[in-house]
C-alpha positions as a Markdown table, in Angstrom:
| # | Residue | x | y | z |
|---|---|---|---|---|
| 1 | Unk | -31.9 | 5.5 | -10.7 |
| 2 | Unk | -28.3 | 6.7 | -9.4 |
| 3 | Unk | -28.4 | 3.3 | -6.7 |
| 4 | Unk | -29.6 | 0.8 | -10.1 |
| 5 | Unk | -26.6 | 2.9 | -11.9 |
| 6 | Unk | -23.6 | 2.6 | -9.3 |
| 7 | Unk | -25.4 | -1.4 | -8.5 |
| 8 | Unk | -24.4 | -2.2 | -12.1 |
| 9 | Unk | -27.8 | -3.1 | -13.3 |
| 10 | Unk | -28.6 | -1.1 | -15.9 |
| 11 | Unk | -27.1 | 1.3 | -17.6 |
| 12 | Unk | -28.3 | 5.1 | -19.1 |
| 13 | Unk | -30.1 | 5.0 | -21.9 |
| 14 | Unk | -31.6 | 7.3 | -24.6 |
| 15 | Unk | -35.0 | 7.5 | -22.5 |
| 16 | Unk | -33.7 | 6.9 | -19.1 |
| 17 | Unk | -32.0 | 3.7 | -17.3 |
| 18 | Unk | -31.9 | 0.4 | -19.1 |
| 19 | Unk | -32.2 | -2.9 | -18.1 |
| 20 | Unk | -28.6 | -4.7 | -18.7 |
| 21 | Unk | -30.3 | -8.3 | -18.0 |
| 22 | Unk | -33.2 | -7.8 | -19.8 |
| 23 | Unk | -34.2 | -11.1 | -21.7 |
| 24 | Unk | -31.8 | -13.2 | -19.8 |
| 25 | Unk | -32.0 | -16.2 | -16.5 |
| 26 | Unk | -30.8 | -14.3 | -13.3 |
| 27 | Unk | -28.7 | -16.4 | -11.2 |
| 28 | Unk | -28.1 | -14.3 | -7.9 |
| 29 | Unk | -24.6 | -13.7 | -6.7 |
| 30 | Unk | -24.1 | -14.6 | -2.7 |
| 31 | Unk | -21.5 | -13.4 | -0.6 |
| 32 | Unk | -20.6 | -15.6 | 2.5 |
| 33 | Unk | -23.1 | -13.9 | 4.7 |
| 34 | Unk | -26.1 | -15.0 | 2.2 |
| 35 | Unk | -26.3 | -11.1 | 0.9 |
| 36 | Unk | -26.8 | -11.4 | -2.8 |
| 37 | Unk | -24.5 | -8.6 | -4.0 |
| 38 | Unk | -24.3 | -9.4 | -7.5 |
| 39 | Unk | -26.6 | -11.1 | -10.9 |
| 40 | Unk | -24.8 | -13.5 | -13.5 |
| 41 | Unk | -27.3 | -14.1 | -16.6 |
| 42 | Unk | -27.4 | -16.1 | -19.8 |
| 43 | Unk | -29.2 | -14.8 | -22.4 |
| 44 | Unk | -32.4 | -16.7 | -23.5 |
| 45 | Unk | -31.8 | -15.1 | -27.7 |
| 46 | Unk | -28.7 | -14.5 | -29.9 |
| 47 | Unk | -28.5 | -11.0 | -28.9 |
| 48 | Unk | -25.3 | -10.2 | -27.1 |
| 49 | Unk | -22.9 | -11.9 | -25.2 |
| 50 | Unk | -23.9 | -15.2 | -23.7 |
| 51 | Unk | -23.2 | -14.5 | -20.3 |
| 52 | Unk | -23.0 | -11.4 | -18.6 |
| 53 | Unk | -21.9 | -10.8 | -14.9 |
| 54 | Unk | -22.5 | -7.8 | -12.8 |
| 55 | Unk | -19.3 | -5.3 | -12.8 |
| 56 | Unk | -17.3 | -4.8 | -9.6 |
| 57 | Unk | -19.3 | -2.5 | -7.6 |
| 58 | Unk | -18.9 | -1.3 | -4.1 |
| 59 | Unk | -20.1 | -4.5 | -2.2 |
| 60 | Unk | -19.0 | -7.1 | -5.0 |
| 61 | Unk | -15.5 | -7.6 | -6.4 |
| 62 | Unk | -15.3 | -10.7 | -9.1 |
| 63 | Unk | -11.4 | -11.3 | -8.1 |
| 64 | Unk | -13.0 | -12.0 | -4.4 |
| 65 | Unk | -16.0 | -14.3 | -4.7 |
| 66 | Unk | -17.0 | -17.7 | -5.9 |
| 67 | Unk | -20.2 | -18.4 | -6.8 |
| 68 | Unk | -21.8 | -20.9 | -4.6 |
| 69 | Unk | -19.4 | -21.0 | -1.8 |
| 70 | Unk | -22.0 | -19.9 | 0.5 |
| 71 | Unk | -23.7 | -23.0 | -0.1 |
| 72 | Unk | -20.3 | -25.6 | -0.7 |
| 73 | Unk | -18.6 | -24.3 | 2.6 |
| 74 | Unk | -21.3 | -26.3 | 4.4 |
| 75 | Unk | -20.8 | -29.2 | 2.1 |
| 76 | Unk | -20.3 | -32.5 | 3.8 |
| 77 | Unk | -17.9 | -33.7 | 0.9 |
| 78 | Unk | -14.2 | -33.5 | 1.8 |
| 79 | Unk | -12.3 | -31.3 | -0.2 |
| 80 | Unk | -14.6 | -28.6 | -3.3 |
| 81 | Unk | -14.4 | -29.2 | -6.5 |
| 82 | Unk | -13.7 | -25.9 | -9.1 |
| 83 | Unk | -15.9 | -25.4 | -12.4 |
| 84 | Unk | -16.3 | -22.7 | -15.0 |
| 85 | Unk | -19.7 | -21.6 | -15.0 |
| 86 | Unk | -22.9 | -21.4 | -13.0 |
| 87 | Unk | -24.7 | -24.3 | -15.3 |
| 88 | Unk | -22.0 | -27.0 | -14.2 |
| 89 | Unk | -21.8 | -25.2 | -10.4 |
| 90 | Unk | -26.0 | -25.7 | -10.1 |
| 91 | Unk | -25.9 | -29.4 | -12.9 |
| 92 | Unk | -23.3 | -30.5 | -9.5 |
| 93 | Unk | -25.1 | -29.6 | -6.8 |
| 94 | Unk | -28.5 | -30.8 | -8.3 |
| 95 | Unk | -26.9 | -33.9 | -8.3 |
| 96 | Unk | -25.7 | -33.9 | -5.2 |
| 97 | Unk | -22.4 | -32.7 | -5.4 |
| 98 | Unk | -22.5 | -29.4 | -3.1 |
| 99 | Unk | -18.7 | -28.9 | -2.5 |
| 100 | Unk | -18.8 | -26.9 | -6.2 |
| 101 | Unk | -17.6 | -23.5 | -6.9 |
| 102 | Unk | -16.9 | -21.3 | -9.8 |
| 103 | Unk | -15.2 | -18.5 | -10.7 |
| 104 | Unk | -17.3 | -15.3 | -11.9 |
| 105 | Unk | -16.7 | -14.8 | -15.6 |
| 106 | Unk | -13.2 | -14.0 | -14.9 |
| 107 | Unk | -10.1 | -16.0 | -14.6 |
| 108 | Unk | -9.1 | -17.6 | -11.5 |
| 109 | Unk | -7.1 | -15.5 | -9.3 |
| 110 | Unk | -4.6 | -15.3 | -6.4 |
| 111 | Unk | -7.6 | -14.3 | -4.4 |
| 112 | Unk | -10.0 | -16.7 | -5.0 |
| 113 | Unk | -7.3 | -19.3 | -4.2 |
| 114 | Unk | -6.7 | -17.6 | -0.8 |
| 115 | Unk | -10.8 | -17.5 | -0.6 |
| 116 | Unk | -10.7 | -21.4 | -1.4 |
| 117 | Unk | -7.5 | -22.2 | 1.1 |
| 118 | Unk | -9.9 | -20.8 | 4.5 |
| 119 | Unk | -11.7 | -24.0 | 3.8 |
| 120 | Unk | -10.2 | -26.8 | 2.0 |
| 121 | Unk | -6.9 | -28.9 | 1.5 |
| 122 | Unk | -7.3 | -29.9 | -1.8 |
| 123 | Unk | -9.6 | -28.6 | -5.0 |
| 124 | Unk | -10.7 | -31.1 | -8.3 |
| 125 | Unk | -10.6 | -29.0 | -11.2 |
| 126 | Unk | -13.5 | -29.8 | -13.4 |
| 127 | Unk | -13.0 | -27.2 | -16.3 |
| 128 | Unk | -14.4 | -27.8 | -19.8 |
| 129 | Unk | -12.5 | -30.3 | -21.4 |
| 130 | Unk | -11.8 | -28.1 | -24.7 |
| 131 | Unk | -8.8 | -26.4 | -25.3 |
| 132 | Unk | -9.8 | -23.0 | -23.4 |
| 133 | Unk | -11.0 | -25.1 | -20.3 |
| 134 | Unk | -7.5 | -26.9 | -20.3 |
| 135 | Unk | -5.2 | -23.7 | -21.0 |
| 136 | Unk | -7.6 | -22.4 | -18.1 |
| 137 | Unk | -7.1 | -25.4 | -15.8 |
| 138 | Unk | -3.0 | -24.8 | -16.6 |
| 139 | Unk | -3.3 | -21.3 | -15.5 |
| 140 | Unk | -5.3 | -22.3 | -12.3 |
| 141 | Unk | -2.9 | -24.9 | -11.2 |
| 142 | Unk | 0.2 | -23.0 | -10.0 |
| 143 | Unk | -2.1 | -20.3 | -8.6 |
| 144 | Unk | -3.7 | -22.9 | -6.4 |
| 145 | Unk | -0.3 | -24.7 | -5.3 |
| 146 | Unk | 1.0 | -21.7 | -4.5 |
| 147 | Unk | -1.5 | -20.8 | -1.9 |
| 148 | Unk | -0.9 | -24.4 | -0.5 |
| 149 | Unk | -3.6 | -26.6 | -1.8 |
| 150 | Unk | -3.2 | -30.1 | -3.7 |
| 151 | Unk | -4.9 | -30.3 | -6.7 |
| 152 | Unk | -6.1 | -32.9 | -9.0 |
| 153 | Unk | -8.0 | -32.7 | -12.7 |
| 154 | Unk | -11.3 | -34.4 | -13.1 |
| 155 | Unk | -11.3 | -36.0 | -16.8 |
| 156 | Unk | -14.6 | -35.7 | -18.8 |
| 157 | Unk | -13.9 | -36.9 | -22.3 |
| 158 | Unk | -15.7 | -37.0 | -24.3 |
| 159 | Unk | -18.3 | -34.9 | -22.9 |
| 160 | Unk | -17.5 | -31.2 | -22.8 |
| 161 | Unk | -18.3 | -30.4 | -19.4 |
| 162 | Unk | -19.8 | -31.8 | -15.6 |
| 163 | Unk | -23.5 | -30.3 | -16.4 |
| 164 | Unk | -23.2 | -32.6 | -20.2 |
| 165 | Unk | -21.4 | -35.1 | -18.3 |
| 166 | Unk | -23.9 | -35.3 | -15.8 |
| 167 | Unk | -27.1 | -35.9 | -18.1 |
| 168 | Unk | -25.5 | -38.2 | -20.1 |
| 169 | Unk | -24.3 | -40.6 | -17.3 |
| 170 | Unk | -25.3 | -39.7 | -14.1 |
| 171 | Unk | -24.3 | -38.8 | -11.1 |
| 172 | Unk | -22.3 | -42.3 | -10.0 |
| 173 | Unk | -20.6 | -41.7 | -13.1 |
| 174 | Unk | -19.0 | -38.7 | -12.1 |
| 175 | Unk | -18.6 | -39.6 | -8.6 |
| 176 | Unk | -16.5 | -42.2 | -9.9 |
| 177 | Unk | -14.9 | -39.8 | -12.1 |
| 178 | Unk | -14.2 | -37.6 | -8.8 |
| 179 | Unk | -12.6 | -40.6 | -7.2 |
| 180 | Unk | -9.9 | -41.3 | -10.0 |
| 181 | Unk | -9.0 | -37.9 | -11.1 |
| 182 | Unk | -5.6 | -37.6 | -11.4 |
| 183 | Unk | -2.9 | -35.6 | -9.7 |
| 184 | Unk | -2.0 | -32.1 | -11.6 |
| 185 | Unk | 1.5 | -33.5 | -12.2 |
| 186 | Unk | 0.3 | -35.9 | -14.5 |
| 187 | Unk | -2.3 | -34.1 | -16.2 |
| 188 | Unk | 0.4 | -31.0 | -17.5 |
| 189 | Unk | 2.8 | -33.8 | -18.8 |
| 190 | Unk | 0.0 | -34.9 | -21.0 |
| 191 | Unk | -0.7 | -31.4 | -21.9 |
| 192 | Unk | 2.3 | -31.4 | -23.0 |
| 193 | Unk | 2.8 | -34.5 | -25.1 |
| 194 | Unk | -0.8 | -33.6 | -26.7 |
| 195 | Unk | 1.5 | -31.1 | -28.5 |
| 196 | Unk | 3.8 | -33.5 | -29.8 |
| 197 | Unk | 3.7 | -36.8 | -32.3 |
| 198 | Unk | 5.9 | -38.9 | -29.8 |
| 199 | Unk | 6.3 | -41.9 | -33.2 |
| 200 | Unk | 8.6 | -39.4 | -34.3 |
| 201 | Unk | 11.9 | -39.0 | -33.3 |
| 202 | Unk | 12.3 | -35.3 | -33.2 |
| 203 | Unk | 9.2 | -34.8 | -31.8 |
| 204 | Unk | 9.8 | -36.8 | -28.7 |
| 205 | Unk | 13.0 | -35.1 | -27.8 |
| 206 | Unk | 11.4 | -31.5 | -28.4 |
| 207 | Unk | 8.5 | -33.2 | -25.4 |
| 208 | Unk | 10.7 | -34.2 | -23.3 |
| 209 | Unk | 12.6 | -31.1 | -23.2 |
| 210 | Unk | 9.6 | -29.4 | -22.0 |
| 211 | Unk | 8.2 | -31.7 | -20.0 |
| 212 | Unk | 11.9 | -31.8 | -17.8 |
| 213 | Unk | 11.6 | -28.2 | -17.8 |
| 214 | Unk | 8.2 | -28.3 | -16.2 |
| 215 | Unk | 9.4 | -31.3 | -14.0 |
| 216 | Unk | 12.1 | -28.9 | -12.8 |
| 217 | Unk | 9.7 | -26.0 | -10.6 |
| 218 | Unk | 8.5 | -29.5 | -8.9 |
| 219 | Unk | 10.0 | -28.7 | -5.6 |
| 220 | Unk | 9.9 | -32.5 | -3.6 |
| 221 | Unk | 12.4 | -34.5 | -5.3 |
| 222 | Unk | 10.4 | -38.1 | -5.0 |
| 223 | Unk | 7.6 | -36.4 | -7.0 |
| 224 | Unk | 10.1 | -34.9 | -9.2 |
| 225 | Unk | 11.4 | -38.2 | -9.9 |
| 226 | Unk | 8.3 | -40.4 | -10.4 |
| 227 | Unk | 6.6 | -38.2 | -12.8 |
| 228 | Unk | 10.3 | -37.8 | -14.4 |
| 229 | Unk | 9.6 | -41.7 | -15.1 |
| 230 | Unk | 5.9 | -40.9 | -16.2 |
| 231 | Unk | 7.1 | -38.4 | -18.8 |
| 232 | Unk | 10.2 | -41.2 | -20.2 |
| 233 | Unk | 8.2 | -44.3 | -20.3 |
| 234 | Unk | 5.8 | -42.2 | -22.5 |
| 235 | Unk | 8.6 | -41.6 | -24.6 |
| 236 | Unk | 10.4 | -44.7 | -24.3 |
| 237 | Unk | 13.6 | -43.2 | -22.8 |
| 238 | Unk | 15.0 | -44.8 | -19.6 |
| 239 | Unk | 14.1 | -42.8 | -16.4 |
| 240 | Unk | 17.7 | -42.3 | -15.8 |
| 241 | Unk | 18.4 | -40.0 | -19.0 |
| 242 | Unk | 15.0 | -38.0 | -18.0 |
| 243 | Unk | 16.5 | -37.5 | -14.9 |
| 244 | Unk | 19.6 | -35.9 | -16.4 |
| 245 | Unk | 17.7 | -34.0 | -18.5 |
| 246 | Unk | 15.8 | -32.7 | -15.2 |
């Protein structure tokens, strides 16, 4: 009881331990060795949370793993490709695409991007395309470039995620998706016009007062520029007053 207690797989009860899984689809949790030190599992009722994760216990810390990366260190593909959940990690790699990883029911963290830099360049962020996914795919972004990796966004509009997108159109759909995402550059300055009505006057200054501040922590000054131009045709300023404004 005291090793299924300090395990983080059940929890006391009333009449002794209880199942914290119970009624729900295991995935197991695999550390780099192939040790599974931890359980991720979605609940098959409306009873609780969706997902629930194993707790940090002595063998497994959340801020330190990445689930599947046991499997996608191997993968043949060049570079891996970053998901939210298990569904769109195991949806990728049924399809074929085994250089996916996903972060365990927490948000991304300095960590995992120093996990992720051992064995790749560059990371494709495939988060839900909702709001959350994006605000999440904003936070990841600086996190990853600051650990040295290039990163682009994969673009799945209007399906909400890879495991929808992949059942509605395939898997050379999204391989053609993976080929033209777009550089992270791009992908905050329309974050940032999403915010704004650019037919309106106001509206468009307010954006590209943002989006120069932004432009601003770009550190090479040719990328600075070209996405300065990016950000003014979109307002329909000249690239010369954006750079000002930068």
């Amino acid at each position: 009881d005291n090793d299924m207690l300090e395990a983080n797989v059940v929890t006391k009860g009333k009449y002794g331990p209880h199942d914290r899984f119970s009624n729900r689809v295991i995935f197991p949790i695999i550390d780099l060795r192939g040790n599974v030190v931890a359980f991720g599992g979605r609940a098959l009722d409306d009873k609780g949370a969706k997902y629930l994760n194993s707790s940090d216990t002595p063998v497994f810390k959340k801020s330190k793993n990445l689930f599947a990366l046991n499997f996608a260190k191997t993968s043949k593909y060049p570079g891996l490709i970053l998901a939210e959940g298990y569904m769109d990690v195991i949806a990728m790699h049924q399809a074929g695409f085994t250089q996916a990883v996903a972060s365990l029911g927490t948000a991304f963290t300095t960590q995992h991007s120093v996990l992720l830099k051992r064995y790749t360049q560059e990371v494709r962020l495939a988060y839900d395309s909702d709001g959350a996914g994006q605000k999440a795919a904003l936070r990841a972004i600086p996190i990853l470039k600051s650990a040295g990796i290039n990163v682009r966004v994969i673009h799945m509009d209007p399906y909400k995620d890879p495991d929808e997108f992949i059942k509605a159109r395939g898997a050379d759909a999204f391989r053609n998706l993976i080929e033209r995402s777009e550089d992270h550059n791009a992908f905050r300055i329309e974050q940032i016009a999403a915010k704004y009505d650019l037919e309106d006057d106001e509206a468009r200054v307010l954006f590209l007062r943002d989006a120069a501040r932004m432009l601003a922590g770009i550190e090479s000054t040719i990328e600075r520029e070209v996405y300065a131009g990016r950000a003014a045709k979109m307002a329909g300023v000249t690239a010369e007053a954006m750079n000002v404004e930068v």
